[in-house]
Each structure stands twice: as C-alpha cells, then as structure tokens.
C-alpha positions in Angstrom: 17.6 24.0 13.6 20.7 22.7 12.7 20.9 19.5 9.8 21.8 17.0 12.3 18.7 17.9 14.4 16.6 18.0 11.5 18.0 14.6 10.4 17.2 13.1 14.4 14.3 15.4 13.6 13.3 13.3 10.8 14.2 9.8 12.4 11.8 10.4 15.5 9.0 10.9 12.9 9.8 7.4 11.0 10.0 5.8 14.1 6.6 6.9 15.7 5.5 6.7 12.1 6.6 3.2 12.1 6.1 2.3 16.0 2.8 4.0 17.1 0.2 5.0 13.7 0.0 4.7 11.1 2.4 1.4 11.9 3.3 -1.2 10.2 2.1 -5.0 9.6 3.6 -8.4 8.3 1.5 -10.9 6.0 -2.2 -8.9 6.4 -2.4 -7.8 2.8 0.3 -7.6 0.2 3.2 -9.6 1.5 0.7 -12.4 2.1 1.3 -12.5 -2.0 4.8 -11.4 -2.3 6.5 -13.6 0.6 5.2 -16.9 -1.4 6.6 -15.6 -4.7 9.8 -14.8 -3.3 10.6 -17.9 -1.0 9.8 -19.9 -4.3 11.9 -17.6 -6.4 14.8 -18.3 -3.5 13.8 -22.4 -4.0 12.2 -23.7 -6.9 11.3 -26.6 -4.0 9.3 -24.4 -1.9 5.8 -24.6 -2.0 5.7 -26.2 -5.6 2.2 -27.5 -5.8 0.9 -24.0 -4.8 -0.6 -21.8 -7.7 -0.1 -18.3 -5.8 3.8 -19.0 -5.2 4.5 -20.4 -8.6 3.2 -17.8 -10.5 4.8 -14.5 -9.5 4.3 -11.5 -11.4 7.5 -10.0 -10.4 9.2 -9.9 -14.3 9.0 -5.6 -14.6 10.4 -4.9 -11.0 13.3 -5.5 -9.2 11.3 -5.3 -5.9 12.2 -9.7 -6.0 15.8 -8.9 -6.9 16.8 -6.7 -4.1 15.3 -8.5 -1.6 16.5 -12.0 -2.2 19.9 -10.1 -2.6 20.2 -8.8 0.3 19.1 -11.8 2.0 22.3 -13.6 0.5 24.4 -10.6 1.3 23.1 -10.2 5.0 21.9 -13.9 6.2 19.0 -12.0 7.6 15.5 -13.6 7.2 13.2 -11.9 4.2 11.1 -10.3 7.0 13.5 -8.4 8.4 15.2 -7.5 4.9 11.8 -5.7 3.7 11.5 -3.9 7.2 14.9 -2.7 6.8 13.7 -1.6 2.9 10.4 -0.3 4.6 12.4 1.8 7.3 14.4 3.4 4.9 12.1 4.5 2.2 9.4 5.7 5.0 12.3 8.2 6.2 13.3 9.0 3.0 9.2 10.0 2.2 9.4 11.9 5.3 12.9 14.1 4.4 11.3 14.9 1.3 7.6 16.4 2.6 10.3 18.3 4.8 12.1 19.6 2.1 8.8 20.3 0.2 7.9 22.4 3.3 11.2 24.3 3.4 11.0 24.9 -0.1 8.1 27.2 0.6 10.1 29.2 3.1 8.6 27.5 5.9 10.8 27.2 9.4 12.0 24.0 10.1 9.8 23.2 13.1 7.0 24.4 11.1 8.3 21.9 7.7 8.8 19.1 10.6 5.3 19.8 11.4 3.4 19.8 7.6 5.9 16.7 7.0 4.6 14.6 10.3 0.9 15.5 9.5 1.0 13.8 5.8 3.1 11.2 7.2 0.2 10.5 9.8 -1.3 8.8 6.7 -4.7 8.6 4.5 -6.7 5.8 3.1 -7.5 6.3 -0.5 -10.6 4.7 -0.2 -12.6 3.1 -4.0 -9.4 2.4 -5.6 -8.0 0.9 -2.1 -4.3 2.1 -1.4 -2.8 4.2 1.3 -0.4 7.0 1.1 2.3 4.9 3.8 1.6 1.6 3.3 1.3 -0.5 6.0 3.2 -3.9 4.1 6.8 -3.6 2.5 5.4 -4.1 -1.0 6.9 -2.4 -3.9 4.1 0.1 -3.7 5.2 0.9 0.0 8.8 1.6 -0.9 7.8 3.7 -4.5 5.8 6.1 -2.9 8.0 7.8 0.1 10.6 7.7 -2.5 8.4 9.7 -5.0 7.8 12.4 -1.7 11.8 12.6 -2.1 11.4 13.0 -5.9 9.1 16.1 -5.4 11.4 17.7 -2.7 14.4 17.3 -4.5 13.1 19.0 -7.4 11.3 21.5 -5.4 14.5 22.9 -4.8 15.8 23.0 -8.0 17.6 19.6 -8.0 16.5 18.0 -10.7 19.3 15.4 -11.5 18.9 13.8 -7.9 14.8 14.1 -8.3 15.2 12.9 -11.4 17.6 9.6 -9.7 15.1 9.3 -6.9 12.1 9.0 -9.5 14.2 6.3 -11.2 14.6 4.4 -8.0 11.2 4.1 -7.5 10.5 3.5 -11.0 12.4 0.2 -11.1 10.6 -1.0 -8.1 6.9 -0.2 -9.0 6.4 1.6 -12.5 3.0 2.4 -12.6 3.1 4.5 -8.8 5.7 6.5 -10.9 3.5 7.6 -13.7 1.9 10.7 -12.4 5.6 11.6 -11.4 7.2 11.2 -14.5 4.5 13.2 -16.2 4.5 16.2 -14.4 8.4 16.0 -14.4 8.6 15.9 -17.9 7.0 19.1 -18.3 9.2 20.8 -15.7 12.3 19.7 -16.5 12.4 17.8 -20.2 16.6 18.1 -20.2 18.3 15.3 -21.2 20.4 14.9 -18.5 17.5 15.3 -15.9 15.7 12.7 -18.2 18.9 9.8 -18.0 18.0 8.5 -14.7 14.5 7.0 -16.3 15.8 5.8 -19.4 18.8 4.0 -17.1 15.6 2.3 -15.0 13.7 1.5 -18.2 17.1 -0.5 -19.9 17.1 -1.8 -16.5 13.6 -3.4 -15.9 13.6 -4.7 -19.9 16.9 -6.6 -18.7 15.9 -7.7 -15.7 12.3 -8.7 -17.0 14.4 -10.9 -20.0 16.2 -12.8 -17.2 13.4 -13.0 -15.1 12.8 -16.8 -13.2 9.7 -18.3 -12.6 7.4 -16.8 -15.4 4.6 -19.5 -15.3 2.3 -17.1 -18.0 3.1 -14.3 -20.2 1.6 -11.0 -19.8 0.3 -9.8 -22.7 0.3 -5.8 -22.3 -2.6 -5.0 -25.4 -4.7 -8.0 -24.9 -8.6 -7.3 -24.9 -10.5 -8.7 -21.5 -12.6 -11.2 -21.7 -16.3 -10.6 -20.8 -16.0 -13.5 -18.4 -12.3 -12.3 -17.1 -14.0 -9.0 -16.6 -16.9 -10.0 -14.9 -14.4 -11.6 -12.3 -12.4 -9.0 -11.4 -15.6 -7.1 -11.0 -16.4 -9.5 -8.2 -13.3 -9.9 -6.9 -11.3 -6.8 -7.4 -13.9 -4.2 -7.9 -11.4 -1.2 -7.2 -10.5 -1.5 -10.7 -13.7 0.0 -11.9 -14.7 3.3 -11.1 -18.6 2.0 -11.9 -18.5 -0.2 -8.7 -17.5 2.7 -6.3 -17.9 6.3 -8.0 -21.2 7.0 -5.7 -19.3 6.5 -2.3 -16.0 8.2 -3.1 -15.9 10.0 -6.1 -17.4 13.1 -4.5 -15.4 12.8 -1.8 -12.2 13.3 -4.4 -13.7 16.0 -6.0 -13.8 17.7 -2.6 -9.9 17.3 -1.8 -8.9 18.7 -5.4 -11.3 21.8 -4.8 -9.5 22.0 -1.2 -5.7 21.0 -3.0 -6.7 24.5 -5.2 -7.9 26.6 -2.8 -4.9 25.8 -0.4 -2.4 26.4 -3.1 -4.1 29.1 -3.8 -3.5 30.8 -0.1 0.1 29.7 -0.4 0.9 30.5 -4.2 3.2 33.8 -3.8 5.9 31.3 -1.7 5.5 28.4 -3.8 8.9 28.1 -5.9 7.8 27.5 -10.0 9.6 23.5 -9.6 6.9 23.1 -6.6 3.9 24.9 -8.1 4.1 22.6 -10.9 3.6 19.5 -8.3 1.2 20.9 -6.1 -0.9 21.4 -9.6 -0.3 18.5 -11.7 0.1 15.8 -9.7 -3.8 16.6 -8.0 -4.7 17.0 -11.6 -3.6 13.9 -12.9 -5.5 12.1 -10.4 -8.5 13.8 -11.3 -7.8 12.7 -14.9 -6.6 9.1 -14.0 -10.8 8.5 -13.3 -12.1 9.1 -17.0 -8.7 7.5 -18.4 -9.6 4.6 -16.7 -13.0 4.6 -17.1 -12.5 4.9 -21.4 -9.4 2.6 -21.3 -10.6 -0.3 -19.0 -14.5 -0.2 -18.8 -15.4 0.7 -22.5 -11.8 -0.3 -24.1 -11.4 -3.7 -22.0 -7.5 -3.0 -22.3 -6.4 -5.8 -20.1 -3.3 -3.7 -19.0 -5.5 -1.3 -16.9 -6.2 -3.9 -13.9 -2.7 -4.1 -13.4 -1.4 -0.6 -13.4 -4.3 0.4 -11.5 -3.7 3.8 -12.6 -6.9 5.7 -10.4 -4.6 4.5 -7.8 -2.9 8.6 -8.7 -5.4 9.6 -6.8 -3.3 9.3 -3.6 -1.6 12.5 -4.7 -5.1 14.5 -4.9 -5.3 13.6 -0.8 -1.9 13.9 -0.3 -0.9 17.1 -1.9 -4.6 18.4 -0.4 -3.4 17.6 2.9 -0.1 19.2 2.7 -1.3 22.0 1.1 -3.8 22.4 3.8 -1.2 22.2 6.6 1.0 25.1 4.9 -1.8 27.4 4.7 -2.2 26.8 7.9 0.9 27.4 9.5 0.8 30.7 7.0 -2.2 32.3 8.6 -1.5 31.5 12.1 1.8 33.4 11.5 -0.3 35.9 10.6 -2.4 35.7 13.1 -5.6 34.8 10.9 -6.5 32.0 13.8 -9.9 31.1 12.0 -8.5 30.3 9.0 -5.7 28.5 10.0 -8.1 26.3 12.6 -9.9 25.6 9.4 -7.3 24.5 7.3 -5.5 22.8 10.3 -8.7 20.9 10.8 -8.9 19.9 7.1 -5.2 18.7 7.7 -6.0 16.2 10.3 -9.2 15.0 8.9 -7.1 13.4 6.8 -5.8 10.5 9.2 -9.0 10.4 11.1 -12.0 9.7 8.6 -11.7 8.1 5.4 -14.0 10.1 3.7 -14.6 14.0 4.3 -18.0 13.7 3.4 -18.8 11.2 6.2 -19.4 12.6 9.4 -16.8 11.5 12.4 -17.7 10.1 16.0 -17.5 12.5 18.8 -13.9 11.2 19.3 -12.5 11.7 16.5 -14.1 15.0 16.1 -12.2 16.2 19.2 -8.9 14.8 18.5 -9.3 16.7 15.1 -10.3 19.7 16.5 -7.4 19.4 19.5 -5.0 18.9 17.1 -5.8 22.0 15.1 -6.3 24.1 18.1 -2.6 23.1 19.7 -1.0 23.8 15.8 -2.7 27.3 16.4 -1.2 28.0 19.6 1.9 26.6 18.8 2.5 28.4 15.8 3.1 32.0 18.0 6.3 29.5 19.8 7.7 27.6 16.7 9.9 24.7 18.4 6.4 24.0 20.4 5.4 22.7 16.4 7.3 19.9 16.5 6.1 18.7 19.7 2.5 18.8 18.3 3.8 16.8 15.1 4.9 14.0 17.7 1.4 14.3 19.7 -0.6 13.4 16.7 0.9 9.6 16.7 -0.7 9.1 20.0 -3.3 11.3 20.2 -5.1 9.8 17.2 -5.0 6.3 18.0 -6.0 6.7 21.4 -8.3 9.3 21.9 -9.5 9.1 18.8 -9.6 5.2 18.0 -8.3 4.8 15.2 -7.4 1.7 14.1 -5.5 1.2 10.8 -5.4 -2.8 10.4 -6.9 -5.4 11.7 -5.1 -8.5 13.5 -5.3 -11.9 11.9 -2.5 -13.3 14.0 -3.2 -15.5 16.4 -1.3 -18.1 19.1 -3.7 -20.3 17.4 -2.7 -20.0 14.4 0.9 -20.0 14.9 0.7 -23.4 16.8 -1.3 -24.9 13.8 1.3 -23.3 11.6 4.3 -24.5 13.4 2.6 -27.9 13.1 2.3 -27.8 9.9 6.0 -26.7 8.9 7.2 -29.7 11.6 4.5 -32.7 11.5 3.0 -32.5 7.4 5.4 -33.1 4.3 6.9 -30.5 3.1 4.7 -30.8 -0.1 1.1 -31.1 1.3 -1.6 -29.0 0.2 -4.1 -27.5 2.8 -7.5 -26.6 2.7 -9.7 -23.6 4.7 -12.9 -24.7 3.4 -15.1 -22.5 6.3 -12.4 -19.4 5.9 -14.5 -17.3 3.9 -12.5 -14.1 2.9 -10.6 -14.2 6.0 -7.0 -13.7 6.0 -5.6 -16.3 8.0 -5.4 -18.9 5.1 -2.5 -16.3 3.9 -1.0 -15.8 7.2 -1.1 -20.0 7.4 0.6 -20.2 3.8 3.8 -18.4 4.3 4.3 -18.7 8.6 3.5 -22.4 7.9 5.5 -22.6 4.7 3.1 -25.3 2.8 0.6 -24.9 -0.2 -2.5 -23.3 0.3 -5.4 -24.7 -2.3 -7.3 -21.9 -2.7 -7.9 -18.6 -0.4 -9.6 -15.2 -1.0 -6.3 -12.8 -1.2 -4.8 -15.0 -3.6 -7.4 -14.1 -6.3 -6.3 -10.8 -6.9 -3.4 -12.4 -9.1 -6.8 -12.2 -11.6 -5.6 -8.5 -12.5 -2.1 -10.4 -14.0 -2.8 -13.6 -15.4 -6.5 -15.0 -17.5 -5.0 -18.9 -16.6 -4.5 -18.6 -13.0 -8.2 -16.4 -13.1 -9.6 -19.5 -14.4 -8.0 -21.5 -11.9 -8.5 -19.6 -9.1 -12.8 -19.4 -9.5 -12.2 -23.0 -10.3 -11.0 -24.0 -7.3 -12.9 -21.5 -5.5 -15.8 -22.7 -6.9 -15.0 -26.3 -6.1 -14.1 -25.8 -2.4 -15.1 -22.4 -1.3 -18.9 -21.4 -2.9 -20.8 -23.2 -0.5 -20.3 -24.1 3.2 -18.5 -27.0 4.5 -19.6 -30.2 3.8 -17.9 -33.3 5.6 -18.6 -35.6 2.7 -16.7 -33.7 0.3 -13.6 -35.2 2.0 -13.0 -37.6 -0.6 -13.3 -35.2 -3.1 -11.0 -32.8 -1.5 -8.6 -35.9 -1.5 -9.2 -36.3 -5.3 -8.5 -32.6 -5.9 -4.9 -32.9 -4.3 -5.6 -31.6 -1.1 -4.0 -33.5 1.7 -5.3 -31.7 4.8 -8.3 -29.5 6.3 -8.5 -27.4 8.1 -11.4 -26.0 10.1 -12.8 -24.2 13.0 -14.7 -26.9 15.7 -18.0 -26.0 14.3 -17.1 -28.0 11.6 -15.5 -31.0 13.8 -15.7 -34.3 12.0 -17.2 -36.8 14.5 -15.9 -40.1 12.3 -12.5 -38.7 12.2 -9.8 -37.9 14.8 -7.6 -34.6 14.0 -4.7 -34.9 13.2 -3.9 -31.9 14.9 -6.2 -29.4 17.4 -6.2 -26.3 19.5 -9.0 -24.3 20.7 -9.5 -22.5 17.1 -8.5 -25.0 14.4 -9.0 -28.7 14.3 -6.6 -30.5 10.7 -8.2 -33.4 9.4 -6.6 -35.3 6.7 -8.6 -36.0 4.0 -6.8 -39.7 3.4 -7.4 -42.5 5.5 
C-alpha cells in the first residue's frame, strides 16, 4: 500500500472509531467537569455562585488554554473545538499503533489490522480509565498522542517521539509518566530530552499565569484521615485496597499474556520497540505497590490526583497489541491454533472487561468470529483490513456491547432550555431525588446555571481539601436522605432558588414553575 492509502487507511479507522464503537460522548463523564471550568474561565460571570465551575484545577495543563484559544480564533462553540481536538489526536493514536506494527516488519494491511483492534478499545477496569476515551478530556487527547510517541521512536525517531511525548505532556502530565520513563532509558540524549524540558518551562509559566485558582494545591501535603476516608467513598479507584480482589488478577493475567506475546514476536521486534513493549507493561505492574506505599500507608496527598495505577492501561494495551502481532505471525506461518488463540485474546479485549469473567454466548461468538476471519484472512492480506473495519460493527451488534450509557433526554433539554431562557442567569438549582445520576451535570452546562450540589462533581475531592468539605457538606445537607417537601425553606436558606424533581416528588401546595413528563421545577421562594 501506498502512504496516501495508508493515510485514508488510517482516517476510515478514526472515523468508525469515532462513528460506530468505541464512539464518542459529550457531557456523560469528564466534560461534565471540564465544560463548567472553562465557560467560567471564558467569563468570570458565568455560573459564579457554582462551586464546581469556580474552582478549576486546570493551573499544570494547557488543556484550558488551547481550547478557549481556538474558540476565539475559530468562533466555533467549545463542543465542537474539543471534537475537532478529539478527532485529531484519536488519528494520531491510530498512525502511531500503525507505525508500531510496521516497525515489526508487519505488511501494511496486517499493521492496519493490529492498529484497528487496539483502537477497538478496553476498559481498565479498578482504577477506571479507558485506553480511547470516550470525552475530549486532556486524558483523551494525551493518550493517542503517547501511541504516536512509541511509534515514532519505534522507528528510530527519537527527536519527533520525543516532541510528541512533550505535546502530550503539556496537556496531561501524569498519563505521560510511564512514557517518559521508559524513554529515558532508551534514549537519555540531550537533544531527544529538549522537547520535555520545553513542556516543563511551559506548564510552570502557564501554571504562574493561571486564572481562576480558587485554592492552592499543595503537592507534599499529608491527607487527612477524614479527607481520606472521603475519597474512599467517593473516589475509591484511588485505592488499590477497595478493588484489588476484582481486578488485580485480572492484570496480572495481561502482563503474563503482554510477555509471552512478546516473547513469540521478540526476534522482529526492533531494540527502540522491545524497550516499550517491556517497560511500559512493567511500569504498570509497579504503579500498584507505588501507589499502595505512597497513597495508602504515606497519605501523600498528590497520589489522588496523578492517579498513577491509571499506567495500567499500557499493561492491556500493549497485551493486546502484542497479542494481535503474534497472531498475524503464526497465521503467516500457518500455525492456525495459535494464531486463533492469540487472535481471540486480541478481541477479548473490547468485549469483556475482565478476562477472568466469563462472556455471554454473544460475545463469545463475535470473539471467536473475529479471530477465525483474522485467520482466514491472513493467507489474502488486503482481506485484513476489511476484518479491522468489521470489528466496529460486529461488536456492538452482534455482540451488544455497549460502551456508555445515555443521560440525554428531550426531557431534559426542554427543562434545560427553560432554564437558560425563563430563570436568572444567576440561580442555583437543586436535584434533590438525583441520586448519583448524571443528569444534574448534563443540566449544569446544557442549561448554563449553577448546580448546588451533584454526584460527579465530588471527584474535585482528589484536588482540593476546601471544596471536599464543601462538597459532603452540601451533600450532606441536600442529598443523604430522600426528598423531603418541607425542607423547601431550608433549601431557600441555603441559596438554592429552584428544584428540581421527578413527579414522584410533585408538591401538591405548589404550582411548577415549569413541567414535562420527567421533571417538574419548583421554586423554593414564594
């Protein structure tokens, strides 16, 4: 294949990628945190008596500076600027699993094909990341942009890996890490090392200008046994005691199966690779007891926030590449068994979060499909990419997979459009009967008023020990126990003006101020 049609190649997989599955999703997890932060950062006005939007902890990226940028630059809304971001760093993840493939001599139907089964996606379940996220979050754009990091290098081009890692360094540090470790030890050069002490001079500058820093974050602070026995409760993938049993084995399993794959594929894996496809696995085997020492016996407060077990993204993804170049290696040869097997391993991947838990019939099938056409295909090497396209639908269909769920509703627009048109723009709102559910974030930034309290918002408690202790305060206030139509009064006290609830909770002394078959508004003033 030529470049260009590796390039189009390349494009097709981003845009089933992006399209079909894994997909992609607006204000369902992260950007239900970030959009707040950055509309306030655009307009000190916005949502001012809201405690999530005024306290951003955007100071060591420039994730906040890019995007309002290019929203001046462009005059396009911030949804579509971070899609447009998203886009680009997806295909740029997906180039460099192709060039990590072609570094180990593979064909380039048979790299197109290894690249489009990692890009299929994994859920790192305990520590609670995925290899593509879903949201345009500086996590989301880092991590393709690593992928390119480790292809550049793996073909000698350490300057421009070296540039890549940089550019994902300034947008989320800590994702970097593992990176940056392993390419220290491959290629300590000064000029290979320029590009991260450019990001680092960066950040510190960017970090001293920084708007909007409500609280300080203090990088050697000690937790607090009450600060820790919050995030506990509300952001146990932190700790490593709160989900070890469920998924730790099933880590251990991928690194045994990262080895033995390299080992299958070690005499055409170029020294610059080898020394990814060992050390990043490693290091997220190591990032468990680091974590464990530092965070649960040291109570360094940093931990929370770098999140570092969150490496151990690279033990399933380099597992799962790995498993898909063995495979294509022994179906070459012929070896139809083994490459089935490691095929299968390969596609497990997408299907079940956890190897150790067994799949439903359907997703059984759709693995073992999969693995069986890869076989076959392998003897009639264009046929390869056709089978890397095949996954994006196969999976979600036959198989059922579902990567998100949907808290978007005409509902909730309608009460959300009400709310931008009908309330002042400085009114505070109220979900008392929300739970955990999402919608109280999809309310806050479609809507574009303050949000008293809601369940996403409290992972800010890895950043900030105030905003922890206002955040269980309010929750504790409003939330803790069901809803209670005499409380209105003291919701009004509080500084909430409106609330809103489901009709199960209609108030038969008040009229709503607004109403649709899922949400009734009540104001909590007479």
């Amino acid at each position: 294949m030529k470049p260009p049609a590796v390039a189009a190649a390349i494009l097709i997989l981003t845009a089933l990628s992006w399209l079909v599955f894994p997909g992609h999703t607006w204000l369902q997890q992260d950007t239900q945190i970030y959009v707040p932060m950055l509309e306030h950062l655009r307009d000190p006005a916005f949502m001012e008596r809201d405690m999530l939007a005024t306290q951003p902890h955007l100071a060591f990226t420039l994730y906040d500076e890019v995007a309002l940028s290019l929203r001046r630059i462009t005059g396009s809304g911030l949804r579509e600027v971070l899609a447009a971001q998203q886009l680009i760093t997806r295909a740029l993840g997906i180039w460099g699993l192709y060039l990590m493939a072609a570094a180990l001599g593979l064909s380039p139907p048979a790299s197109l094909l290894a690249a489009g089964i990692v890009s299929l996606g994994a859920t790192i379940g305990g520590p609670a990341v995925l290899s593509f996220e879903l949201e345009p979050d500086p996590r989301g754009f880092a991590v393709p942009v690593i992928f390119l990091a480790v292809g550049l290098a793996a073909h000698g081009r350490h300057l421009a890996s070296g540039i890549a890692g940089a550019a994902a360094f300034v947008i989320h540090p800590p994702t970097t890490l593992p990176f940056w470790a392993v390419f220290l030890c491959l290629s300590p050069r000064l000029v290979s090392l320029a590009p991260l002490a450019a990001a680092g001079v960066i950040l510190t500058v960017a970090a001293h200008f920084q708007a909007g820093v409500a609280e300080p974050q203090h990088f050697f602070a000690r937790l607090t046994p009450a600060l820790e026995s919050l995030q506990r409760m509300r952001a146990p993938y932190s700790y490593i005691s709160e989900w070890w049993r469920a998924w730790l084995p099933h880590y251990v399993v991928f690194y045994v199966g990262s080895l033995l794959a390299y080992y299958r594929i070690r005499h055409r894996t170029p020294r610059d690779l080898r020394f990814f496809l060992l050390g990043l696995p490693l290091i997220g085997m190591l990032s468990v007891p680091i974590s464990y020492l530092l965070l649960e016996k040291l109570h360094w407060a940093l931990l929370p926030q770098g999140q570092p077990m969150r490496a151990l993204l690279f033990v399933t993804v380099i597992a799962q590449f790995s498993a898909a170049a063995a495979a294509i290696f022994a179906a070459e040869l012929q070896r139809y068994l083994e490459a089935f097997a490691w095929f299968a391993l390969a596609y497990f991947v997408p299907v079940n979060t956890n190897v150790l838990w067994l799949p439903d019939w359907r997703r059984a099938l759709v693995v073992a499909l999969l693995a069986a056409a890869a076989c076959l295909a392998a003897r009639f090497k264009p046929a390869l990419a056709a089978v890397a396209a095949v996954a994006f639908f196969l999976i979600p269909t036959v198989g059922g997979v579902t990567t998100h769920p949907n808290p978007h509703t005409p509902e909730l627009a309608q009460l959300s459009e009400w709310a931008r048109s009908a309330t002042p723009r400085d009114a505070v709102f109220l979900f008392p009967d929300a739970g955990r559910a999402l919608y109280p974030g999809v309310f806050r930034a479609e809507a574009q008023r303050a949000v008293y309290v809601d369940w996403k918002s409290g992972g800010q408690i890895n950043y900030f020990p105030r905003f922890a202790e206002q955040w269980w305060s309010r929750w504790q206030q409003t939330m803790a126990a069901s809803f209670d139509p005499r409380d209105m009064e003291r919701y009004r006290a509080l500084g909430i003006d409106y609330v809103i609830v489901h009709p199960a909770g209609r108030l038969a002394a008040r009229s709503p101020a607004f109403q649709n078959d899922q949400y009734l508004s009540y104001k909590t003033g007479n």
